[in-house]
TIKOLKOL-363484 format. One record per residue: z, y negated, x of N, C-alpha, C in turn. Coordinates in steps of 0.02 Angstrom, whole numbers, plus 50000, padded with zeros to 5 digits. Example, Ala and Ser with C-alpha at 12.3 -4.5 7.8 and 13.67 -1.06 7.14 Angstrom:
2
NODE;n_w;n_v;n_u;ca_w;ca_v;ca_u;c_w;c_v;c_u
NODE;50390;50284;50660;50390;50225;50615;50390;50165;50660
NODE;50354;50112;50642;50357;50053;50684;50394;49998;50645
//
This chain:
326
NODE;n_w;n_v;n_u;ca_w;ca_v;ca_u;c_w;c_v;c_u
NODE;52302;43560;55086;52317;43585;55153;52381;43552;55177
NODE;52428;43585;55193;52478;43558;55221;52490;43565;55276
NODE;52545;43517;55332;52539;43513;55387;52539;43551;55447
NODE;52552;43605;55433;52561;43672;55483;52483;43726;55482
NODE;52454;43687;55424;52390;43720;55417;52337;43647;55455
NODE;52356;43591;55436;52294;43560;55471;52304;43566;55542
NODE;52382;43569;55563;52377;43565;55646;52344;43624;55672
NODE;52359;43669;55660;52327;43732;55666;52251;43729;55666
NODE;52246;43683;55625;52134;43670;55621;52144;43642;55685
NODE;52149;43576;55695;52132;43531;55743;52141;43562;55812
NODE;52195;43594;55821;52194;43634;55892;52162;43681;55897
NODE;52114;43708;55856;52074;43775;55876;52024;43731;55896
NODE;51993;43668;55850;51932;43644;55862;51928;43591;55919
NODE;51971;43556;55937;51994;43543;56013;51957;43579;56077
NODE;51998;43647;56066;51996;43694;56090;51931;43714;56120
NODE;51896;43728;56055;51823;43744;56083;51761;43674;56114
NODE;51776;43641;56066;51751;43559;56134;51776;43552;56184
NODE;51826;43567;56217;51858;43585;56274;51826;43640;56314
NODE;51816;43700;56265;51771;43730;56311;51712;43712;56335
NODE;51670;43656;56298;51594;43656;56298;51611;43606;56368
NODE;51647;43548;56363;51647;43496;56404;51659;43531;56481
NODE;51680;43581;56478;51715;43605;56542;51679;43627;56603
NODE;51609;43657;56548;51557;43679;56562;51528;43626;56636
NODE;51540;43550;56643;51492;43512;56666;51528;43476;56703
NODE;51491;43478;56746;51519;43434;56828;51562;43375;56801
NODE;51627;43383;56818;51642;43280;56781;51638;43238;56831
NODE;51615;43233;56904;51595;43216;56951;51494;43185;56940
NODE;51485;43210;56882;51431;43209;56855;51434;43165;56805
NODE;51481;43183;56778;51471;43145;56719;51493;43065;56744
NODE;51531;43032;56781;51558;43004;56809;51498;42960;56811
NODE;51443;42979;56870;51404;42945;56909;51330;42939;56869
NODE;51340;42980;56806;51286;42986;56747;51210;43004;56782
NODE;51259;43074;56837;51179;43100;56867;51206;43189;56869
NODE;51212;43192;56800;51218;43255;56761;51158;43299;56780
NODE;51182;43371;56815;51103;43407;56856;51069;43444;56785
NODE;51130;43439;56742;51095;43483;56708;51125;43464;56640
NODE;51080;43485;56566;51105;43460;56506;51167;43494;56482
NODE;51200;43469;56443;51270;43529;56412;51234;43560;56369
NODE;51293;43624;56365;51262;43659;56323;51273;43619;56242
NODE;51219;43653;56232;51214;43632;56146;51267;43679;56114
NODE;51294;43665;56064;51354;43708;56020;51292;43718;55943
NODE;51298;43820;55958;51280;43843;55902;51300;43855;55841
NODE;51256;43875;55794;51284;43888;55725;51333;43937;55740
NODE;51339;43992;55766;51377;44034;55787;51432;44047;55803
NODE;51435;43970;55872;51507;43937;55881;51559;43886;55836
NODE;51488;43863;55776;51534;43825;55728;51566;43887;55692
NODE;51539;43955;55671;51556;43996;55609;51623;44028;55657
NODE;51615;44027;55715;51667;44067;55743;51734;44018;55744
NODE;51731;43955;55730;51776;43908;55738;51812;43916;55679
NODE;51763;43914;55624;51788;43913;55554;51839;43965;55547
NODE;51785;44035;55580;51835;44080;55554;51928;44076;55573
NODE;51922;44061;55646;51994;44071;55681;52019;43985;55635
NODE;51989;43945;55610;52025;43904;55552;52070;43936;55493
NODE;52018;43991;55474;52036;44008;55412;52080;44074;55414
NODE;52090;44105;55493;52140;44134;55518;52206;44099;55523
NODE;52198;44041;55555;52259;43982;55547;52281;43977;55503
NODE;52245;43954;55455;52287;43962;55385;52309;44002;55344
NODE;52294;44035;55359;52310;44122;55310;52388;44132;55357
NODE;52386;44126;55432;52449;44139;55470;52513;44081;55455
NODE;52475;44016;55436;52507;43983;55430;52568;43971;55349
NODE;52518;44001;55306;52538;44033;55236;52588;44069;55244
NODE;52565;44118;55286;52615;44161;55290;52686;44164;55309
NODE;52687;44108;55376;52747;44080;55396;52798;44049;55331
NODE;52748;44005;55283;52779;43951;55270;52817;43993;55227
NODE;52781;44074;55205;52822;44113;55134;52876;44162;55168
NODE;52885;44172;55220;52946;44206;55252;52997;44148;55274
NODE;52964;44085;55290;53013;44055;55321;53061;43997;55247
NODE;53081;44046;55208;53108;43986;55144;53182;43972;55168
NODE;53175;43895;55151;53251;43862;55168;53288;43891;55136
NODE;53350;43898;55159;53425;43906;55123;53461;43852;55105
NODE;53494;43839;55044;53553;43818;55024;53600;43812;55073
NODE;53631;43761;55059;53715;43755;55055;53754;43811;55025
NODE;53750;43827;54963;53784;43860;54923;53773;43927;54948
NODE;53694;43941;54956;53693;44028;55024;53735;44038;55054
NODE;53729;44005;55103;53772;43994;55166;53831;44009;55168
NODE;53879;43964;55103;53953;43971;55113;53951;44067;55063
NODE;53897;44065;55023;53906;44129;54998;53892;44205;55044
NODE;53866;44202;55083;53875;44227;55163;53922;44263;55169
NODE;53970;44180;55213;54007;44173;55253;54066;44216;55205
NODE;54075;44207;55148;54128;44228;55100;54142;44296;55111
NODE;54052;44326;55103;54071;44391;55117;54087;44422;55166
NODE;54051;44394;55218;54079;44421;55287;54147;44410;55293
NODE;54183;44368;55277;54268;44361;55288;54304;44414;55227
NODE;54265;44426;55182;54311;44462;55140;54290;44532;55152
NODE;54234;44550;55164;54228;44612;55182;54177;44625;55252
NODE;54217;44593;55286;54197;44625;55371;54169;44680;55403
NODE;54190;44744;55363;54164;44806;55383;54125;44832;55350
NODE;54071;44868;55370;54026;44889;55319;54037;44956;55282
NODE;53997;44968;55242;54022;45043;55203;54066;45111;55250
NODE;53991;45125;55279;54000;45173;55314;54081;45184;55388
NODE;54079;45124;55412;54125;45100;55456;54181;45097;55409
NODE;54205;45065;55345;54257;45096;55305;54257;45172;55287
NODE;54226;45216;55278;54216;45282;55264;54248;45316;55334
NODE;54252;45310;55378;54265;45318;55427;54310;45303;55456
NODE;54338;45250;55456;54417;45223;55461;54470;45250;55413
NODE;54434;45288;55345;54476;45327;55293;54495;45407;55334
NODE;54420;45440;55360;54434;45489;55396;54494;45491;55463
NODE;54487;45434;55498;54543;45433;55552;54598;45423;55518
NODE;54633;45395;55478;54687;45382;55437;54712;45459;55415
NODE;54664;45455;55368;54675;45555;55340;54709;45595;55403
NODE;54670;45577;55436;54673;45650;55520;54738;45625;55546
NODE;54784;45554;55541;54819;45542;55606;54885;45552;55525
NODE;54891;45534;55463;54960;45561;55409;54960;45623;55421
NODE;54900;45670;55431;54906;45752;55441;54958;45771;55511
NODE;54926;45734;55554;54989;45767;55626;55017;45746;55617
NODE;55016;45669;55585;55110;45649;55557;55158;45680;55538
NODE;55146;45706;55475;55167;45721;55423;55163;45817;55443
NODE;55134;45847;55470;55120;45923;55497;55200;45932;55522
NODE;55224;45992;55488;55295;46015;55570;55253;46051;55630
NODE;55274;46029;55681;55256;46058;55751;55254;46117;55724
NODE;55283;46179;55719;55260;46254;55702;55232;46276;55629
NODE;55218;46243;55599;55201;46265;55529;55252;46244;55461
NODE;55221;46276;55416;55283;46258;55377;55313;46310;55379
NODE;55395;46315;55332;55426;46357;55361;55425;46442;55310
NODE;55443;46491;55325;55424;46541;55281;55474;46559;55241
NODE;55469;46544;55168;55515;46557;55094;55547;46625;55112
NODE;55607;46629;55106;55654;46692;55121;55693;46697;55048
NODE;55703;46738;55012;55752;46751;54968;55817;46809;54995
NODE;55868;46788;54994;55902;46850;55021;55996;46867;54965
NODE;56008;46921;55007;56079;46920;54966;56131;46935;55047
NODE;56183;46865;55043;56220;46874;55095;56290;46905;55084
NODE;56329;46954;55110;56424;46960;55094;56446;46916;55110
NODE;56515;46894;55090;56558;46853;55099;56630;46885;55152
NODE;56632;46885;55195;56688;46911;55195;56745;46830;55216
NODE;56803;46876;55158;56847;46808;55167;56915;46834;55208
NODE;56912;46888;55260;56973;46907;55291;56966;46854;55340
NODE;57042;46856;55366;57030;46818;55429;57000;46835;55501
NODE;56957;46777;55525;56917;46798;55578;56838;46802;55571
NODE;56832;46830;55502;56764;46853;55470;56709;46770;55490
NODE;56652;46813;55520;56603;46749;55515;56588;46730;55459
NODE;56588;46663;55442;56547;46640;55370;56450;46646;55368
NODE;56442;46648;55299;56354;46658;55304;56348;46605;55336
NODE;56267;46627;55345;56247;46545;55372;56171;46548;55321
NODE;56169;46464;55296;56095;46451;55287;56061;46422;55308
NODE;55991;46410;55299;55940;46391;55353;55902;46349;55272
NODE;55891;46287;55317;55863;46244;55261;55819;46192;55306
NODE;55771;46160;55245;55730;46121;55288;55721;46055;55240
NODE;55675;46013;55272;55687;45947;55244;55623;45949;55203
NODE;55624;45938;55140;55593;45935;55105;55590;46018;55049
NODE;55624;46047;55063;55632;46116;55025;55718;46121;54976
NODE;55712;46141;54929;55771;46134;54901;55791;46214;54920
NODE;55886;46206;54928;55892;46289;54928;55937;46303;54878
NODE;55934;46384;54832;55979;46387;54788;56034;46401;54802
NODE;56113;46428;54788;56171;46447;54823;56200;46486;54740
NODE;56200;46548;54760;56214;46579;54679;56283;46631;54702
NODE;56336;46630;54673;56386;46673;54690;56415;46712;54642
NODE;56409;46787;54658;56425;46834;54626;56488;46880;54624
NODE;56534;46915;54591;56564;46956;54605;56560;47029;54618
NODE;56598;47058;54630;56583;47123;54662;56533;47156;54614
NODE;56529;47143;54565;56512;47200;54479;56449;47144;54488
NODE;56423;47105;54512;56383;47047;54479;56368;47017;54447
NODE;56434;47012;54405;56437;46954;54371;56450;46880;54415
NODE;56418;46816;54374;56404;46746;54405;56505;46728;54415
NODE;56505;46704;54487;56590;46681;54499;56570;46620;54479
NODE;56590;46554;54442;56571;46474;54432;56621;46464;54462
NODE;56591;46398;54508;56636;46345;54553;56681;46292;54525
NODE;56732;46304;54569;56782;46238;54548;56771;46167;54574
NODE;56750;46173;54632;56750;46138;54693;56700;46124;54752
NODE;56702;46095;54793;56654;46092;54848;56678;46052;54888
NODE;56640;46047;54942;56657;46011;55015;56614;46007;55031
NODE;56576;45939;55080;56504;45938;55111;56525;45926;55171
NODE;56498;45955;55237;56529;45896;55294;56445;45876;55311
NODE;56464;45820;55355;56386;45766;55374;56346;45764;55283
NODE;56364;45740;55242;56353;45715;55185;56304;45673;55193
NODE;56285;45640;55248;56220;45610;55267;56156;45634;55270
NODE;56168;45696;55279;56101;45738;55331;56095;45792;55273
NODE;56141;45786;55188;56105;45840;55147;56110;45818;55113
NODE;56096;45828;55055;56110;45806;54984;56117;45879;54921
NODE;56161;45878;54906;56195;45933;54874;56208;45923;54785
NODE;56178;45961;54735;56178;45946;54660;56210;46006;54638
NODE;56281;46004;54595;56296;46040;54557;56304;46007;54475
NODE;56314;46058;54416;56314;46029;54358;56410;46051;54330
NODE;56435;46055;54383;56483;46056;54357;56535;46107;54304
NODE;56492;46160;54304;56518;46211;54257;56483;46274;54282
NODE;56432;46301;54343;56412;46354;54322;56393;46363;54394
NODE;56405;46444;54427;56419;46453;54477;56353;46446;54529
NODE;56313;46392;54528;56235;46391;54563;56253;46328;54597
NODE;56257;46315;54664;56239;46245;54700;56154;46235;54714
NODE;56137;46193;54720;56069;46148;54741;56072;46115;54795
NODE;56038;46128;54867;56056;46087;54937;55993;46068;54964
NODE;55978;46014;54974;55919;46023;55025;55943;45976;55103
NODE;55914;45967;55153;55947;45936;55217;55876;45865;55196
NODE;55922;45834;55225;55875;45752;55230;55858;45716;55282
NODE;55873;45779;55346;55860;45739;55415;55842;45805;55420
NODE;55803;45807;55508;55777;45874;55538;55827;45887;55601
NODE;55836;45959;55613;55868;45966;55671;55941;45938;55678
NODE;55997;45949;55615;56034;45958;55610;56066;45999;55588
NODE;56161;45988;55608;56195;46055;55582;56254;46032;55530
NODE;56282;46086;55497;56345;46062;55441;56401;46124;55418
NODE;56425;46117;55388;56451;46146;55360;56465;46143;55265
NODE;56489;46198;55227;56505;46188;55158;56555;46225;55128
NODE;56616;46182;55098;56670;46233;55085;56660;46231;54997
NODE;56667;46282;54976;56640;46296;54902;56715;46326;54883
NODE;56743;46331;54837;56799;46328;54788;56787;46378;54732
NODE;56787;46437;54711;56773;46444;54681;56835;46463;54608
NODE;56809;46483;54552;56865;46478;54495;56916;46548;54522
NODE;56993;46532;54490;57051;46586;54520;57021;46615;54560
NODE;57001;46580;54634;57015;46608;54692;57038;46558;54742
NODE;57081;46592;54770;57118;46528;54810;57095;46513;54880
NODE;57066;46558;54914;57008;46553;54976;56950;46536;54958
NODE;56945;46472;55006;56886;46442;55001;56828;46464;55034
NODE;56771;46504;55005;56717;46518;55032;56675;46468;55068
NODE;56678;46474;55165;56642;46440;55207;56589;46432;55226
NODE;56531;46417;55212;56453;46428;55220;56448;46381;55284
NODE;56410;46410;55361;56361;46360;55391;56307;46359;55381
NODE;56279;46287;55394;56227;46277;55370;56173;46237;55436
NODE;56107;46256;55420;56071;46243;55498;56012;46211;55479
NODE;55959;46189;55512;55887;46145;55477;55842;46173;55558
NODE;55784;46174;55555;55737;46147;55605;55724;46242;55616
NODE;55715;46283;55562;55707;46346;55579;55629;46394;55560
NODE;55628;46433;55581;55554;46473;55563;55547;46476;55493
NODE;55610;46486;55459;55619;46521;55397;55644;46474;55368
NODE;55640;46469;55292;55709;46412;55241;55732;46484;55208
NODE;55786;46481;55195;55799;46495;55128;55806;46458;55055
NODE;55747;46520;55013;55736;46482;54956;55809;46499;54896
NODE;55830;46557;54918;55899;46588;54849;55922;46607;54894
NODE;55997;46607;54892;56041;46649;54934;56097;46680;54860
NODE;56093;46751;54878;56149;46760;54814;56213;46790;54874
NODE;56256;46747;54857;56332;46749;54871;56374;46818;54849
NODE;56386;46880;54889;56434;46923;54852;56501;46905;54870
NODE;56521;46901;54829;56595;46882;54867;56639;46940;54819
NODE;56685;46989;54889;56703;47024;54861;56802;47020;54810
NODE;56786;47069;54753;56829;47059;54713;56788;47053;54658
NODE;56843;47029;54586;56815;47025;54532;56814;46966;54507
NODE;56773;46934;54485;56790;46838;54450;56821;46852;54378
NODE;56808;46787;54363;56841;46775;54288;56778;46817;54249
NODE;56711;46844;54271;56675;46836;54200;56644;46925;54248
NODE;56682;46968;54276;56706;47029;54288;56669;47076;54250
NODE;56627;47115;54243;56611;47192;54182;56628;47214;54191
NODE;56680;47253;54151;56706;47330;54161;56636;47380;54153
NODE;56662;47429;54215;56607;47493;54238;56615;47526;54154
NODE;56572;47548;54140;56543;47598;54082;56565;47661;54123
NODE;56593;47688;54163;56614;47736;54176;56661;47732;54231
NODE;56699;47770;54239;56759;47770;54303;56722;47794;54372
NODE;56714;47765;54402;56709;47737;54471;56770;47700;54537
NODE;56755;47717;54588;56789;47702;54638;56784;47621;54641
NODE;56814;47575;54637;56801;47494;54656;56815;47486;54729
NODE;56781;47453;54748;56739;47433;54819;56769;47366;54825
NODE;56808;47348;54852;56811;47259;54860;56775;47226;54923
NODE;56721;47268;54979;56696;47238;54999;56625;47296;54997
NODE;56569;47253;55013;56507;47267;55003;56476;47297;55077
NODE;56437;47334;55051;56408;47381;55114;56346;47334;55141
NODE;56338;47321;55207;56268;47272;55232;56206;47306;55214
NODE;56195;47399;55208;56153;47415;55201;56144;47431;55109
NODE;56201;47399;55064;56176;47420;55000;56134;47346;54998
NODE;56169;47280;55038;56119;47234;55023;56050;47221;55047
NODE;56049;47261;55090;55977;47271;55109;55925;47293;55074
NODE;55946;47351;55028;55903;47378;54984;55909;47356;54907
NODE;55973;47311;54898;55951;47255;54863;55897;47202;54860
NODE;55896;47176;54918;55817;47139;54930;55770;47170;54954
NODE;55746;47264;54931;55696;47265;54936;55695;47308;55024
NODE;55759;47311;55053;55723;47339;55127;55775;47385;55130
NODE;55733;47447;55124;55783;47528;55132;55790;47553;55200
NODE;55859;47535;55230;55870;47575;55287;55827;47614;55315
NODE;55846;47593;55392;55784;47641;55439;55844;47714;55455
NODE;55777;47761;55427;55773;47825;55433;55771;47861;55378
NODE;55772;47814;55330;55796;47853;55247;55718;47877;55238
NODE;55742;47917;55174;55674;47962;55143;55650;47922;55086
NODE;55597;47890;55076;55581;47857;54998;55587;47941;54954
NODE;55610;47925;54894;55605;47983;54827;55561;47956;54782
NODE;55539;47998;54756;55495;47996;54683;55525;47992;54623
NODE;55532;47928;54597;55585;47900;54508;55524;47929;54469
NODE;55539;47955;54420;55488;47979;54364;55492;47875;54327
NODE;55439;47896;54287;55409;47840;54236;55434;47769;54262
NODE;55452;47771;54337;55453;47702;54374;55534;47673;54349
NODE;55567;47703;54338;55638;47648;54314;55653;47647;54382
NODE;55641;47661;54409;55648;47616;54493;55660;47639;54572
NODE;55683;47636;54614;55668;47659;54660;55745;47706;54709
NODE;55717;47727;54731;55782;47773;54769;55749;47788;54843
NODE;55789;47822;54881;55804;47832;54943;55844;47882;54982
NODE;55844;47950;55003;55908;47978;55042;55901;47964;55095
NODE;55985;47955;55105;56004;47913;55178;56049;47930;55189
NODE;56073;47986;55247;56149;48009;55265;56164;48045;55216
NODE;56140;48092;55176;56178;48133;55119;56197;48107;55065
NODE;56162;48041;55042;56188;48012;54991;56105;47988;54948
NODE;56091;47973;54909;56049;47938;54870;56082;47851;54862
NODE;56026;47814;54872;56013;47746;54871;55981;47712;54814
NODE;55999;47695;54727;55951;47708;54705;55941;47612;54672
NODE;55902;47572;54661;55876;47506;54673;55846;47524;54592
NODE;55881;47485;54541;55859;47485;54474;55870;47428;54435
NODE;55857;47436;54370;55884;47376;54335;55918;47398;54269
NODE;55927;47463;54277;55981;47492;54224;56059;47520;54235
NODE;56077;47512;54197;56166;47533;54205;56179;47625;54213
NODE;56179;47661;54278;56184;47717;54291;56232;47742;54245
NODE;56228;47813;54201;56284;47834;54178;56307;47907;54235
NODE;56281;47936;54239;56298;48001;54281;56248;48009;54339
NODE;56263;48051;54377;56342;48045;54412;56358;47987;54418
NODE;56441;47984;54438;56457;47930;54472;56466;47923;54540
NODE;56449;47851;54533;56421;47817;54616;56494;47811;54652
NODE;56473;47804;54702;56544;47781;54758;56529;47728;54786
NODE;56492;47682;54760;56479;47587;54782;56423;47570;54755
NODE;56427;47511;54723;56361;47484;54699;56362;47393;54688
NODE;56303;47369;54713;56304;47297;54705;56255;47304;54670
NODE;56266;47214;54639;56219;47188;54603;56190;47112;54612
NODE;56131;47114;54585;56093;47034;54598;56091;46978;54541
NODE;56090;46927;54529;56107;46880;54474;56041;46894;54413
NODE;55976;46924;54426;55937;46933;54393;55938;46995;54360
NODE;55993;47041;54381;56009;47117;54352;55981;47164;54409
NODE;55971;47163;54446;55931;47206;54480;56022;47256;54495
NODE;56024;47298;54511;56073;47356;54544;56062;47406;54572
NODE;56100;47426;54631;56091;47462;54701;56144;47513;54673
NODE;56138;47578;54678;56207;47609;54682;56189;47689;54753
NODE;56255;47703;54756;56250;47732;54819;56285;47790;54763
NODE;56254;47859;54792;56285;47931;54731;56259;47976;54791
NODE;56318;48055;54741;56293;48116;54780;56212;48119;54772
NODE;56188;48166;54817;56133;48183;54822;56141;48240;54733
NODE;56062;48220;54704;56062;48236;54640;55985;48247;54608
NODE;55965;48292;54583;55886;48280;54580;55862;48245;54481
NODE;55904;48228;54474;55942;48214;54394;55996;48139;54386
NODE;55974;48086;54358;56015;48045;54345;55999;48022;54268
NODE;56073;48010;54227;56080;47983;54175;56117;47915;54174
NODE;56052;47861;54141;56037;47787;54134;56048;47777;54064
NODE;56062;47695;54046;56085;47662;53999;56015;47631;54012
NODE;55985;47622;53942;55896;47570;53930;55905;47552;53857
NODE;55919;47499;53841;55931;47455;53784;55978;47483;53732
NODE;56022;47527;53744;56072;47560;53722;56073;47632;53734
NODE;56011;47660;53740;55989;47732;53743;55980;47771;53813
NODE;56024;47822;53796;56041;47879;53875;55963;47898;53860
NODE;55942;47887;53942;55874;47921;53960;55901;47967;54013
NODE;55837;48022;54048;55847;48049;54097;55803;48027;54155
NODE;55825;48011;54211;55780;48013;54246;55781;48069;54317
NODE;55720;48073;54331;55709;48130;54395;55692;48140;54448
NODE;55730;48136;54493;55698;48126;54565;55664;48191;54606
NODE;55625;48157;54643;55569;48216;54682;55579;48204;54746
NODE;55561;48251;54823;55544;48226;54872;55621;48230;54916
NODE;55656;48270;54892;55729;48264;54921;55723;48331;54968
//
């Protein structure tokens, strides 16, 4: 029996002799003219004593097996962890979510991101003429591809950046494609491009912080470069480009025109003002056109009499093709 168990005896049984004594006048007992005998203590009250003994000890057991000392070495092993890891799981799980949520509006542009444009701009290099403009954003690269009248690639001699800070600009030195992207937001610039035997320098502005980027811009610049095709047939030469043949170069046919029906899909056409509009990727032989551009991937626009019959060049071989819907 150990000590938390005998004290535990002795104060229950205290306890109940305490009750018996309490019973009797001590004014009585004093003067040893007691009116009446004490009570006698029954078997009953001994078994009931025992029991709340053997309650004591069973409670007292119990203490002694929840209450086990700790170490030194616990202790500081604790403390270790609480200093090295302070927060608990869940409370880290959660401090990951606020983090996540506050790089997102960081890192978010106020309107969205911006919407990929591919387009084909003219050049005009008379005097007075506005220069293109491009629209770029920070973190988007833009292409700069320049063509001649026939569409063949013009390659650059040269370049000019102004605010050289706020873009960063990659050419390889031999072949007519610049690479630009802007490196700040909500600035403006300019770019003077050089290109081979031409002695006017093509002026591009350039802008950031817009709805739109441009992802390709193809450059017509009119005239012929060094790397020029002669027409497969005699045709009128055009030294500047019509705004609405480049429209239906990328795909958007003048408002009011009629779509036509191309047999077996070699591509698409249009009457517009008494003329046919026709958007292909083959070399027209008949009729001949009175203006036609082209895109760096081959695509070609040509503008002709109205005709329900055209003869095409397709991997060497005259086809016919036939239009409907005129």
């Amino acid at each position: 029996m150990n000590k938390i168990t005998y004290a535990a005896s002795t104060i229950l049984c205290l306890a109940a002799c305490t009750n018996v004594v309490a019973q009797t006048d001590i004014y009585d007992i004093l003067r040893g003219t007691t009116s009446k005998a004490p009570p006698s203590i029954s078997i009953e009250d001994v078994q009931d004593a025992a029991a709340s003994s053997q309650q004591a000890q069973s409670l007292a057991a119990d203490t002694a097996i929840q209450v086990q000392p700790t170490t030194l070495r616990e202790e500081a092993f604790k403390q270790l962890i609480n200093q090295t890891y302070p927060l608990k799981p869940d409370q880290i799980q959660e401090l990951h979510r606020h983090h996540d949520i506050t790089q997102q509006a960081i890192q978010a542009p106020p309107f969205g991101p911006p919407q990929p444009v591919s387009s084909t701009l003219n050049v005009d290099l008379a005097p007075g003429g506005l220069p293109p403009v491009i629209r770029l954003a920070t973190g988007f690269v833009t292409s700069i591809v320049f063509l001649d009248s026939t569409g063949a690639p013009w390659p650059v001699s040269d370049y000019s950046l102004g605010n050289p800070a706020g873009f960063n600009l990659k050419w390889d030195n031999k072949t007519n494609t610049l690479f630009i992207q802007s490196t700040q937001d909500h600035i403006s610039g300019n770019l003077a491009v050089r290109l081979a035997e031409l002695d006017t320098p093509v002026m591009i502005s350039i802008v950031t912080g817009q709805r739109e980027v441009d992802y390709r811009v193809d450059m017509q610049v009119p005239g012929e470069g060094p790397n020029a095709e002669a027409p497969l047939v005699d045709s009128l030469t055009v030294k500047s480009v019509s705004p609405t043949l480049l429209n239906v170069l990328d795909g958007i046919p003048p408002s009011g025109s009629i779509e036509l029906k191309v047999a077996a899909g070699y591509g698409q056409a249009w009457s517009y003002n008494g003329k046919i509009l026709f958007r292909t990727k083959l070399t027209l032989l008949s009729p001949a056109w009175s203006a036609t551009v082209s895109s760096a991937d081959g695509t070609r626009v040509y503008e002709l009499m109205q005709t329900p019959l055209l003869l095409a060049s397709k991997n060497g071989k005259t086809i016919k093709i036939e239009l409907a819907g005129m």
